[in-house]
N, C-alpha and C positions, 0 to 999 in steps of 0.2 A: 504494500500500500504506500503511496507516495503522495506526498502533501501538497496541493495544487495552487493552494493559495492560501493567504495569512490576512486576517486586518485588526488593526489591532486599537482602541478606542481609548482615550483617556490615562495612557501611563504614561507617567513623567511628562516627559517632553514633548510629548505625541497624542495631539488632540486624536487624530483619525487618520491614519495610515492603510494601505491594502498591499501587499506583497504577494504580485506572480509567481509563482516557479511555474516555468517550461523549460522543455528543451529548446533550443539556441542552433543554429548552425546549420548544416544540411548533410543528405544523403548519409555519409558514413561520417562526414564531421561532426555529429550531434554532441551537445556539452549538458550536463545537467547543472554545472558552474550556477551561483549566485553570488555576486559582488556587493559590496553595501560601501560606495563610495561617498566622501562630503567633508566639509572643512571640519575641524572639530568642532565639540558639542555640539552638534544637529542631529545627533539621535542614534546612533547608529547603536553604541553600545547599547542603549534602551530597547531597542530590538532585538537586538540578540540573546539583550535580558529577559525580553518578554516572551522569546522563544523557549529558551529555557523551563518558564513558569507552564508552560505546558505538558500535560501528563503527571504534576506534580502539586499536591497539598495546597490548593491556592488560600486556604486560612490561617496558614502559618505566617502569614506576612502582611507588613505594616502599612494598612489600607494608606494611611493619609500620609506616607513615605513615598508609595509608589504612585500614588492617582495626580495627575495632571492638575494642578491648584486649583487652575480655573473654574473646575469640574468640581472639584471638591466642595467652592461656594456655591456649587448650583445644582448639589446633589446629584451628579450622574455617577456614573458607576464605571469602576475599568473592566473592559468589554477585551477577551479576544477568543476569536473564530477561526476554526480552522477548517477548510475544505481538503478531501482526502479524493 
């Protein structure tokens, strides 16, 4: 089972994010490579963090540490979805 796509809503830094994975390339070039390029602090780690938090205890962690502030004052919630 392979993970087709990621979105990820309200952590940290990351109002609302969506993350493809496809194959890339052609014929027999195919890559299943994903790259998370960008200048520091724009999120990248926070993504990988938040990939991480999947398949894993998500009440052991410190809601109002990891939720997007903004969110926080307006009661939403950190949302992430994963398509298989």
């Amino acid at each position: 089972m392979k993970i087709t796509q990621v979105q990820i809503n309200n952590y940290k830094s990351l109002k609302e994010v969506i993350i493809p994975f496809q194959q890339y390339g052609s014929y027999s070039n195919k890559s299943n490579a994903c790259f998370f390029v960008g200048l520091n602090e724009t999120g990248k780690s926070s993504i990988l963090e938040a990939l991480d938090i999947i398949g894993s205890d998500f009440s052991s962690y410190d809601y109002e540490e990891i939720c997007f502030k903004p969110a926080l004052d307006e009661n939403e919630y950190v949302e992430l979805f994963v398509d298989f």
